[in-house]
N, C-alpha and C positions, 0 to 999 in steps of 0.2 A: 556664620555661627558666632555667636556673643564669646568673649573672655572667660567668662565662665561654664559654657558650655563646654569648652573647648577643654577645660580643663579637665570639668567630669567623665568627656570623652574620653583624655587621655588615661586618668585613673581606672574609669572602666577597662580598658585596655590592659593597663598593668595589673588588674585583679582578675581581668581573665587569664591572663599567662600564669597566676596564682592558684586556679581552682582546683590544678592535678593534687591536692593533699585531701580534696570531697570523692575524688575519683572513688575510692576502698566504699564510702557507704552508699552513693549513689550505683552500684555495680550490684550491691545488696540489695537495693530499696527499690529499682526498678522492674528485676524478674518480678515482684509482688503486686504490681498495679496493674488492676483493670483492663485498662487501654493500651498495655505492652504487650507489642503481636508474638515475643519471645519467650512468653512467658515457658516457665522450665528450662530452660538452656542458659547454659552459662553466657556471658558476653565476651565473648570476644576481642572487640575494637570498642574502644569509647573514646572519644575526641573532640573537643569544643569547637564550633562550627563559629556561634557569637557568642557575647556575655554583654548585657547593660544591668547598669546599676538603676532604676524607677524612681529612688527616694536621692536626696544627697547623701553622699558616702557620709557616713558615721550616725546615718539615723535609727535611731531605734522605736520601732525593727526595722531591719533594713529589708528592701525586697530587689532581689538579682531574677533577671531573663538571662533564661539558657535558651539555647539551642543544640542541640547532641547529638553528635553521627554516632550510631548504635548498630553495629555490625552492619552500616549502609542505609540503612534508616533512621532520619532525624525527626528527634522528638523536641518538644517546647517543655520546658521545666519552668515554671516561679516556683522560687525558694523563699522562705520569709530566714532571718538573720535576726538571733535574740541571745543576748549574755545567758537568759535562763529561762523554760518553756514553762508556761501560766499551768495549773492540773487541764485547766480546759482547750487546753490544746494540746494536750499531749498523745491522743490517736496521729497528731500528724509528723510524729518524729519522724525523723530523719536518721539523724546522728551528731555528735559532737566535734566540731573539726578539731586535729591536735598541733595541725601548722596552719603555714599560710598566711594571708589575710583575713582570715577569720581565726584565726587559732582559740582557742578555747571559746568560741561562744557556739551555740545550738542552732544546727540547720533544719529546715523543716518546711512540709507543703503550704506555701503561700496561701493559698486558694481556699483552706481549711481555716486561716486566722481574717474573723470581720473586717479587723482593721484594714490588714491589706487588700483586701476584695474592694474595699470601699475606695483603696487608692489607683487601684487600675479601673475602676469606673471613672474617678475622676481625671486620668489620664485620656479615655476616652469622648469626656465634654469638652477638651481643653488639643483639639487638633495641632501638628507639629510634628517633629522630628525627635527622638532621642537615640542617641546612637543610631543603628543600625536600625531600630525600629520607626515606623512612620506610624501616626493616628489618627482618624479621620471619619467625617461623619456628615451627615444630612443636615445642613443649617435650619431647613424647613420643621423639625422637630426639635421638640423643647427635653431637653434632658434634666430632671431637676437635681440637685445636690444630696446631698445625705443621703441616701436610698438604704435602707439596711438589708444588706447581700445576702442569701441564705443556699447552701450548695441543693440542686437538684438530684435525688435520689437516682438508681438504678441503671445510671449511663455504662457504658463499659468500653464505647473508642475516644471518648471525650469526656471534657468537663463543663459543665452547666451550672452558673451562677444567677441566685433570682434576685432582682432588687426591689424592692419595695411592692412588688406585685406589680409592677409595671414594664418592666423589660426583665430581658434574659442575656444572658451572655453563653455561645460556647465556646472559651475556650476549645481549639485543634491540639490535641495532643502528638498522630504522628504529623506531619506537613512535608512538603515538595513544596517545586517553583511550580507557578502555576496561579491562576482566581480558582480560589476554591469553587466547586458549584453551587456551595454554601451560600455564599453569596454573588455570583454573577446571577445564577438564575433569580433570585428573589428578587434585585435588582432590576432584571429586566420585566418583571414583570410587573414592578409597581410604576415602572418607566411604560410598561404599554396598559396601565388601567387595570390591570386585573387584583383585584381586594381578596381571593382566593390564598391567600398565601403572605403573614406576616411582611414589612419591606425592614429591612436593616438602616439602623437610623445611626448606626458608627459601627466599626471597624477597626483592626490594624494588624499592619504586615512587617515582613523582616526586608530589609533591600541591602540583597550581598554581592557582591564584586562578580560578575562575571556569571548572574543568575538572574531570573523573574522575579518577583517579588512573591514571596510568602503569606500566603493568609493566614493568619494566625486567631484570631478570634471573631466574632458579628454577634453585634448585639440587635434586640429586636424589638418587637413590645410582647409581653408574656399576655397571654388568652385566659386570664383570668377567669376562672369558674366553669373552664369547657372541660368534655370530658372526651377523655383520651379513647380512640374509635374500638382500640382493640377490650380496655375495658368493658365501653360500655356494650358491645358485641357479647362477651361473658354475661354481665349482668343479666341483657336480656335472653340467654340462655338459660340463665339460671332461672330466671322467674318465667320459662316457659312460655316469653312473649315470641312476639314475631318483629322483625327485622328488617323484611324488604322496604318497607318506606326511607327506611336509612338509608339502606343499600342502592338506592332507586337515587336519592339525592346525594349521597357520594359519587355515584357515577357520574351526574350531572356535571360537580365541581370538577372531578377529575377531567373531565374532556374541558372543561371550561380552562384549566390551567395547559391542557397539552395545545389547545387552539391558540391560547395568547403566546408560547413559545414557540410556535413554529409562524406566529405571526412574528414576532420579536426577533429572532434568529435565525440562521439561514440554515435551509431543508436540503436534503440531498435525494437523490432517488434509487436504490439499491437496483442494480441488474443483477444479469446471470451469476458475472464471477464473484462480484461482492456475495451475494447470496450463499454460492457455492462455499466461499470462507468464513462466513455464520453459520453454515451447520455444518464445515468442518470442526469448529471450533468447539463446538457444542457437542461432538463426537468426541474430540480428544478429552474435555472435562470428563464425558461417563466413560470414558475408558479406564482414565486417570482413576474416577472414584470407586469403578466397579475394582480396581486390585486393590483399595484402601476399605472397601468397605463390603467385606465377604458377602454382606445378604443381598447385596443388589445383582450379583453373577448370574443366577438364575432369569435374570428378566435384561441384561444387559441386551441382546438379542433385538428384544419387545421394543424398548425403547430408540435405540439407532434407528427402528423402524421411521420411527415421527424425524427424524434430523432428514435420513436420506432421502424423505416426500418433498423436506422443504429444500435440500439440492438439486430435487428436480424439476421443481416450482419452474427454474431460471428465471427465479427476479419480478418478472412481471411489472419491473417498477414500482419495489415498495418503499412505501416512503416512512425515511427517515429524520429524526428532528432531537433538539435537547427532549430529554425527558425526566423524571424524577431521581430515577437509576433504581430504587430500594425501597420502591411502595410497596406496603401494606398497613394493615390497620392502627399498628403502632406509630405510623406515620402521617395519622390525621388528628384532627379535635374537632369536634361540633361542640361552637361555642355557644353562649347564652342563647344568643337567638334560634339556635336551630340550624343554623347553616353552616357547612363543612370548612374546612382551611385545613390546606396541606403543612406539612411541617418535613423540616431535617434532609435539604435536596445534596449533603454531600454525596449520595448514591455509596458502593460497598466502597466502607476505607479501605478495604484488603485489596482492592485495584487499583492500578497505576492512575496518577490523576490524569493522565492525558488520554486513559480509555475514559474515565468517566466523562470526560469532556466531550466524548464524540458521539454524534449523532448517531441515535438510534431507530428503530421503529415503537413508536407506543406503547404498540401492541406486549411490550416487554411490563412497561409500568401496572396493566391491565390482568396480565397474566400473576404477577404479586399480589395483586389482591383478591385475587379467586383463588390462590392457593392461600390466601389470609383465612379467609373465610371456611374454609378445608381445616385448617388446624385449631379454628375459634370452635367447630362444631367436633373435633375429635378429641377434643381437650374436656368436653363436657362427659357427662358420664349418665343414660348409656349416650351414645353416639347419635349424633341428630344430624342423619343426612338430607332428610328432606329441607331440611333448615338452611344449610348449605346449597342445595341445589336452588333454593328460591332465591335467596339472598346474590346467588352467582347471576341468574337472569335477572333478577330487579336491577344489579350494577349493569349488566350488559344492554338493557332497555334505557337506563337512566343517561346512558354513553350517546347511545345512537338519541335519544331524543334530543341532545345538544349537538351533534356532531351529525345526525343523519344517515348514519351508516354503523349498523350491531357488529362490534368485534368479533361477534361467531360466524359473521361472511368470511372471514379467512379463516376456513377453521385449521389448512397445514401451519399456517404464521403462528398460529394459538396453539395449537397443541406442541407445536418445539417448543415454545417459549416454555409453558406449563410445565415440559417433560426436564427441559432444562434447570428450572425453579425448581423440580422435585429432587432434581438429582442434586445440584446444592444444596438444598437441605437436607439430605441423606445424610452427608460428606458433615456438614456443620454438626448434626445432632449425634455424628458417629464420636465425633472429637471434642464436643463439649458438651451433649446430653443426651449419653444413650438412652435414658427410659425415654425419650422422646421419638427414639428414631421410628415406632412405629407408625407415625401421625406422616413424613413421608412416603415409607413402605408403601403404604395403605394406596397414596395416590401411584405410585410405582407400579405397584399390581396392576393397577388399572390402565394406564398409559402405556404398559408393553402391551396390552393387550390388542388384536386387529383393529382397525378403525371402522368404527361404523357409519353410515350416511349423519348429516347433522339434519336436528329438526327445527326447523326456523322459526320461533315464537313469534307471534305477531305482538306490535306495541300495543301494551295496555294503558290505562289512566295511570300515569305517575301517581308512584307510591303502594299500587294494587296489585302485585304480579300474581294471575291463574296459574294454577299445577295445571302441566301439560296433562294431556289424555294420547295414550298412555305416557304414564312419568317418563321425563329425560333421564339418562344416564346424567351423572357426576361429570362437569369439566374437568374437574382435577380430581 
C-alpha cells in the first residue's frame, strides 16, 4: 500500500470511530427507505461494521461507504457530505451533522447526487483496493468515461443506477458474506456461452476480517429499448391480443438458461429424505401463513394435500441445480430483436443467502411464472383465464421443446411448487397489498381443491398453442 493510501486508510478509520454523532438521523432516515426490511419498528442496534472514504477527505462533496449492523442485518449506505444541499437535491436529505467530523455540514443519499454516481462508476473502470472495499471488472469490455447516471425507478430491495444507456449498476442494499447470485450465476453463464442473460463487466465487494467477501454492487450492460415481460404481458391484455408466441419463447429461453447452469454448476439429485424436508418445509411456511393470514384457514386442509403427495413421491431422484430463485415476468425483457434475457438472479432478498445459494429443482423457477401469468391475467379487468391458461401451456411446450421433457410430467413437483408460490403470495399481499390478495386466493381455491388426472398436450408448432378439447383446468 502506497504513503498515501495508507494515510487515507488510516483517517478513514478515525472518521469511522467519529460517525456515532450521524447515528440520531441515520435511525430516522432508515425506517423510511424502500429496501429496509424493518420498516415500522424502531432500531434497536445500530453499529458500524466499515466506513471508507471514495473521494480524498476534504472533497467537496465528499462520498463515505457504510456498512451497518441493523438489528443483525447489514446494510451498504453512500452518503454524499456537502457544506450546503443544491434545491435539486434536496429529496435526498438526510440531515445536518452537529458533531463529529462532519459537524455542521449536510448528509445525504449519494446515489440521488449525479456527481457522485458518476464517481463510483469511475471507481469501478479503475480496478484496486480502497479500504476495506475491493473493485473489479471484465478487462475484455470497454467501460467508457462520463456516462451520465440516472436512478432506476420502482426498485424496493435495491438501488439501480443507469449510465448513459449503456450499463446499469445495482447497488445491494441489505448484503451477507457470501457471491451474491447476482453475480456468480451471470458470471457462469457468460463463462459457459449462454447470451440469455446480461454478463457483469465490474463489480465490488467489502473484505472484512474473519468473513467472505461481500457483494456489494454488478454492473451490466442495460437492454436498451426491451420491454419489460410483465409490462408487455398487460399491454397485450389490454389490447386484447394473444400471448402464447411469447410465452412459447420465454419458455424456450428459460430452459435454455436452466441447461447452461446445471451444465456450469454442480447438480445434486433429491431422494426420499431430502424430499421429505421440501415439503416439510413447504408445510411449516402454510401453517405459519394460514395463522397470519385468516382467509387462507379454510383451504389450509386442501393445500397440505399437494406438500404430503410430494413427501410421498420419496424422491425419485429429483434433480436439483442453481436456479433463478424469483422468476417471473418482472424478471425478463424481450429485447429489440424479439428474443428474451433473464434479469435480477439474486432470488428472494428475504432469504438467507446461503439458502439461495443452494441447489434446487427448476421445477421452482417454472412454477413463478405460471403463477406470473395468473396474476398478469387477474389484474386485467374482467378476468381473462383462458389467456392464462394458453400462455401457461405455450411456456410449458416452449420448456420441453428445448429440454425435451414438459414440466406438467411431474405434475406432484408442479403442483407443490405452485401451491407453495401461492401461499407466498398470500402472506406478501396480506402485509403489503391487501387489495391484491385476491389474485392469490383465487389460485388457493383452486390448489386445495382434489387433484385431478393431468392431460398431457401434445407439442404444437412453436409459437401456436391449440385450446385443449375439452379445456384444461388452470395450473395455478
Amino acid at each position: 500500500m502506497s504513503e498515501a493510501a495508507s494515510a487515507r486508510s488510516r483517517l478513514t478509520a478515525d472518521r469511522a470511530a467519529g460517525i456515532g454523532p450521524l447515528e440520531p438521523m441515520l435511525r430516522a432516515w432508515l425506517p423510511a427507505q424502500r429496501w429496509f426490511a424493518g420498516k415500522g419498528r424502531a432500531i434497536d442496534r445500530l453499529r458500524t461494521v466499515s466506513a471508507a472514504e471514495l473521494l480524498p477527505p476534504g472533497s467537496t462533496p465528499g462520498l463515505l461507504h457504510l456498512l451497518l449492523d441493523v438489528d443483525g442485518d447489514c446494510y451498504q449506505l453512500l452518503l454524499g457530505i456537502r457544506p450546503s444541499l443544491p434545491p435539486a437535491l434536496a429529496p435526498t436529505l438526510i440531515g445536518q451533522a452537529e458533531h463529529g467530523p462532519y459537524a455542521g455540514r449536510v448528509v445525504y443519499e449519494a446515489l440521488g447526487d449525479p456527481r457522485l454516481a458518476a464517481m463510483l462508476l469511475e471507481r469501478l473502470r479503475s480496478p484496486g483496493a480502497l479500504g476495506p472495499l475491493r473493485f473489479d471488472r471484465d478487462p475484455a469490455t470497454e467501460i467508457p468515461a462520463a456516462l451520465t447516471p440516472r436512478p432506476l425507478s420502482g426498485e424496493q430491495t435495491n438501488t439501480s443506477l443507469i449510465y448513459g444507456d449503456s450499463f446499469i449498476l445495482k447497488v445491494f442494499r441489505r448484503v451477507g458474506p457470501g457471491v451474491n447470485p447476482d453475480l456468480e450465476l451471470p458470471r457462469a453463464l457468460a463463462a459457459a456461452g449462454c447470451t440469455r442473460v446480461p454478463a457483469p463487466v465490474a463489480w465490488y465487494e467489502a473484505e472484512l476480517p474473519g468473513s467472505e467477501p461481500l457483494t456489494l454492487g454488478v454492473l451490466q450492460p442495460y437492454l436498451r429499448g426491451s420491454d419489460d415481460g410483465w409490462q408487455l404481458a398487460l399491454r397485450r391484455l389490454d389490447a386484447g391480443g394473444d400471448f402464447t408466441a411469447e410465452a412459447h419463447a420465454l419458455g424456450r429461453a428459460t430452459a435454455e438458461v436452466h441447461s447452461a447452469l446445471a451444465a456450469a454448476l454442480p447438480t445434486v439429485a433429491l431422494g426420499a429424505e431430502q424430499t421429505a424436508r421440501l415439503a416439510a418445509g413447504m408445510t411449516a411456511r402454510l401453517a405459519a401463513t394460514a395463522r397470519e393470514v385468516p382467509a387462507l384457514r379454510p383451504y389450509e386442509a386442501g393445500l397440505r394435500g399437494a406438500f404430503d403427495a410430494l413427501a410421498a413421491s420419496r424422491g425419485a431422484g429429483v434433480p436439483a441445480q442453481r436456479i433463478h430463485g424469483d422468476l417471473h415476468l418482472g424478471q425478463t425483457l424481450r429485447t429489440l430483436d424479439g428474443s428474451w434475457s433473464l434479469i435480477d438472479f439474486e432470488g428472494e432478498p428475504a432469504r438467507p443467502l446461503a439458502d439461495r445459494r443452494r441447489p434446487e429443482p427448476a421445477v421452482r423457477d417454472i412454477a413463478g411464472i405460471l403463477r406470473s401469468f395468473d396474476y398478469a391475467a387477474r389484474s386485467h379487468r374482467p378476468f381473462a383465464p383462458a389467456w392464462a391458461d394458453d400462455c401457461r401451456a405455450a411456456f410449458c411446450e416452449g420448456y420441453a421443446r428445448t429440454t425435451g421433457r414438459d414440466p406438467r410430467e411431474d405434475p406432484v413437483l408442479l403442483r407443490a411448487y405452485e401451491t407453495d408460490k401461492a401461499v407466498y403470495e398470500a402472506r406478501y399481499e396480506s402485509r403489503h397489498r391487501p387489495d391484491w390478495l385476491h389474485v392469490p386466493m383465487a389460485a388457493i381455491r383452486r390448489l386445495s381443491e382434489p387433484q385431478r388426472p393431468a392431460h398431457r398436450m401434445p407439442p404444437s408448432t412453436p409459437g401456436v398453442t391449440p385450446r385443449p378439447k375439452p379445456p384444461r383446468r388452470p395450473l395455478a
